[in-house]
N, C-alpha and C positions, 0 to 999 in steps of 0.2 A: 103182814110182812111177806114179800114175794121171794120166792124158793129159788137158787139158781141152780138150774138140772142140768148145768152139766158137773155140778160139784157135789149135791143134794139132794136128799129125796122129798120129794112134797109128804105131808103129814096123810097116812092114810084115809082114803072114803070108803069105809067099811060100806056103805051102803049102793054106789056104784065104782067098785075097785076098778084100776088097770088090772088087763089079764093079756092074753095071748093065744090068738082064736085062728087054726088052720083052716083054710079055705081052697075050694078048686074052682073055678070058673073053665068057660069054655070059648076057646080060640082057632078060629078056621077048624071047625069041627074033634079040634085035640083039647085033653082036660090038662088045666096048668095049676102048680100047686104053687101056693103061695102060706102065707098069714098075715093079719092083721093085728098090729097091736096096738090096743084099745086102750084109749087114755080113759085115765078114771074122771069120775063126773056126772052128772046128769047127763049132760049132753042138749043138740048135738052139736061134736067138735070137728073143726077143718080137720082134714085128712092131705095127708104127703104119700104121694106113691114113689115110693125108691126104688129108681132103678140101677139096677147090677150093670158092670161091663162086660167084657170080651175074655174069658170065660164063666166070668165071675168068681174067683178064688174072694177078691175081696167086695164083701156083702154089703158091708158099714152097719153092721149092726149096734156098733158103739153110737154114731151121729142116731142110727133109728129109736132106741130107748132114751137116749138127750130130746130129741123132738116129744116123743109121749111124754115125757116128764112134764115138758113146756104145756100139755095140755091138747094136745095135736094126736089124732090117732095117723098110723103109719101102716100102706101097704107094701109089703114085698113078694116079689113072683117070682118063677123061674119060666122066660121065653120057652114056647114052643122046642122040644128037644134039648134039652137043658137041666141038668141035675137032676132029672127025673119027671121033669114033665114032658106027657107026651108028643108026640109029631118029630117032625124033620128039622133041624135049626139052619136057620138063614136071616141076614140080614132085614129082609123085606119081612120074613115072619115076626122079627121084632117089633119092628113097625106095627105090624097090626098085631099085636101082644097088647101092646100098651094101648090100643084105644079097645081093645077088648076089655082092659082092665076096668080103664073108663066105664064103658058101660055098665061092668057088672057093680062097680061101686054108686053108683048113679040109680040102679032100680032099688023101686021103693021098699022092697023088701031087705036089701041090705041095707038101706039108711038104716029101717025101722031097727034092724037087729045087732048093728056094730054103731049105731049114734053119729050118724056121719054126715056134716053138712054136705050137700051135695051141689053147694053152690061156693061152696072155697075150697077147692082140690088144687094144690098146689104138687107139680112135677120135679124132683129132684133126682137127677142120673149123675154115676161117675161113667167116665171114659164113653164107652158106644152107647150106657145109656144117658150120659148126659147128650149125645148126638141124639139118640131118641125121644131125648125131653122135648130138644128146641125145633124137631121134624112134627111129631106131635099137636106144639105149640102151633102152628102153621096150619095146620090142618085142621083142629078142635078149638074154635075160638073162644070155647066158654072159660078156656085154659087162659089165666092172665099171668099168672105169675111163673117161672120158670127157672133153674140152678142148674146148671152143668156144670159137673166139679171134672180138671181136667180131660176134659171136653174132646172127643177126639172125630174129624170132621172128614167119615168116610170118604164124600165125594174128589174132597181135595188131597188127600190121600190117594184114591185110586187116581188121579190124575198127575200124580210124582213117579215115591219110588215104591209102588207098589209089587212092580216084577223083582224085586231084590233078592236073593238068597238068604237076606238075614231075614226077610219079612217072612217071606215061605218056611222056613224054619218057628217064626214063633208062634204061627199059626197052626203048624203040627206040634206044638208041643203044646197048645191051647186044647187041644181034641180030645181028650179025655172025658171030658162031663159032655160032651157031645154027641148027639144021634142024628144021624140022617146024613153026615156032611165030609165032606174033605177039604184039605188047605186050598186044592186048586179050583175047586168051586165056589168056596168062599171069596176066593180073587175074582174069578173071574165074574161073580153076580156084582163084586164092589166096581169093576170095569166095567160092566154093558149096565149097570147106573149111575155112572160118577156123575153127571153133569146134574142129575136130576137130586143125587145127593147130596150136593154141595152145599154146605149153610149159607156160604156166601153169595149164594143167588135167594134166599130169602131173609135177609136184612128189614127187607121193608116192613113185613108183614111183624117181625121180631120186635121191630124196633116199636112197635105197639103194645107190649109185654113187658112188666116189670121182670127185669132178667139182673141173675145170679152169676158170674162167671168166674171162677177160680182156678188160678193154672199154679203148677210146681214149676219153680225155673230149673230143677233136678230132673226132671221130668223127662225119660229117654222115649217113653213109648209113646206121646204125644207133644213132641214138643213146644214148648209153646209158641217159638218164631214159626210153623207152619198149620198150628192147630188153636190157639190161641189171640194172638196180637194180630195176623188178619182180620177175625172175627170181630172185635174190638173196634178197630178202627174203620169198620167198614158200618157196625151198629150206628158209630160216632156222625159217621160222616151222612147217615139218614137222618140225625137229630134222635135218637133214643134217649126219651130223657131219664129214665127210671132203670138206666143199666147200675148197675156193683161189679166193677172192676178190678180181683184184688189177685195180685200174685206174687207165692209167700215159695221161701227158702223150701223148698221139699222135695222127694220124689212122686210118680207118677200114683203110689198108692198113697200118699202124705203119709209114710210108715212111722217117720218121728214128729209128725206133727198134730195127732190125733186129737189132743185138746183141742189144740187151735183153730184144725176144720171145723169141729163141734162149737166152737164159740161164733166163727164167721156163719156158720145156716141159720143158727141160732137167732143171732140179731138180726139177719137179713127177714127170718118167717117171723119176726118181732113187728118187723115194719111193715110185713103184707098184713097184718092183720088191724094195722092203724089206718091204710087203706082202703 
């Protein structure tokens, strides 16, 4: 009889337990701290790298213990300059965070030591890291499967209303778990990259990728009429055939919806693995 995690706990494997293993890797020469948590099992099991947003206040660590339940080990990190790992935080260093992570998840030594196939690593971001899921995806093609949950689409963003008073605003009040950086340079690296950030000039490449996409229609910090249903319709209109479309009553962190997130990745990393 199969266990549903996000309600239930699987019957203990005393003999390979889930646990919860601190890790540092290294990113453009700065050390980033993360963990991994380790589904119980022989092994070895797909592995999910979670990525955080824009400051990351919210982690999902609720959706990251529902996926280890399901059998899945989970990575989570904190970008360069970020909660306390080191370096300078910028957009671009996000970027290459995440295929750092890659790597480190991918030598044989960490397969051998956290049980981790290293040939189903599936990416799942909220907000900027769902924008670094599907940037990622694009770049690292061994990467097929991909989720951005309210998904928020730098390039087309800095091509709006990026100069606004309200945006400069909540991007100083975002600064706090932040080192290296200020509001106004954070703008202006989103401006002298928008056109290359744009998800919507990589459609094509995406639409190759069994892809996740989840928007709140509550949703203020990413809306989903300029961050969302572009994206969407632009996957549609390459032929994507393997896109999940779903957009549920919420706000931008799904604050009241947390089962409900946890049930839609749920079934979605149900179906990459029947693939």
């Amino acid at each position: 009889m199969k266990v549903d995690p996000i309600r239930n706990d699987p019957v203990p494997d005393f003999n390979h337990p889930a646990t919860l293993v601190p890790v540092t890797f290294e990113s453009g020469g700065e050390q980033l701290i993360g963990v991994i948590l380790q589904a119980q099992g022989e092994g070895p099991h797909p592995t999910v790298v979670l990525l955080h947003g824009f400051p990351g206040y919210e982690k999902n660590f609720d959706v990251a213990h529902v996926i280890r339940r399901a059998g899945w080990n989970v990575l989570l990190f904190h970008y360069r300059g970020s909660w306390g790992s080191q370096g300078s935080y910028s957009f671009g260093n996000c970027l290459e965070d995440v295929l750092s992570a890659l790597t480190f998840l991918r030598t044989k030594k960490v397969c051998t030591s956290y049980k981790i196939d290293a040939q189903n690593i599936v990416l799942i971001g909220h907000s900027l890291g769902g924008f670094c899921a599907l940037m990622t995806a694009v770049f690292d093609p061994p990467i097929c499967s991909v989720a951005s949950i309210a998904g928020f689409n730098i390039g087309y963003f800095a091509q709006t209303d990026v100069h606004s008073l309200k945006v400069k605003s909540f991007f100083e009040e975002s600064l706090p778990p932040l080192c290296g950086t200020y509001a106004d340079q954070l703008i202006a690296e989103a401006v002298s990259c928008a056109e290359r950030w744009n998800l919507l000039n990589y459609c094509r490449p995406l639409s190759e990728c069994s892809l996740l996409l989840v928007g709140g229609s509550r949703d203020e910090t990413a809306p989903i009429g300029y961050h969302h249903v572009p994206l969407v319709r632009r996957l549609q209109n390459e032929g994507c055939e393997s896109l999940t479309d779903i957009i549920i009553d919420a706000d931008h962190l799904f604050s009241d919806k947390r089962v409900t997130l946890s049930e839609i990745v749920f079934s979605w990393l149900q179906d990459q693995c029947k693939k």
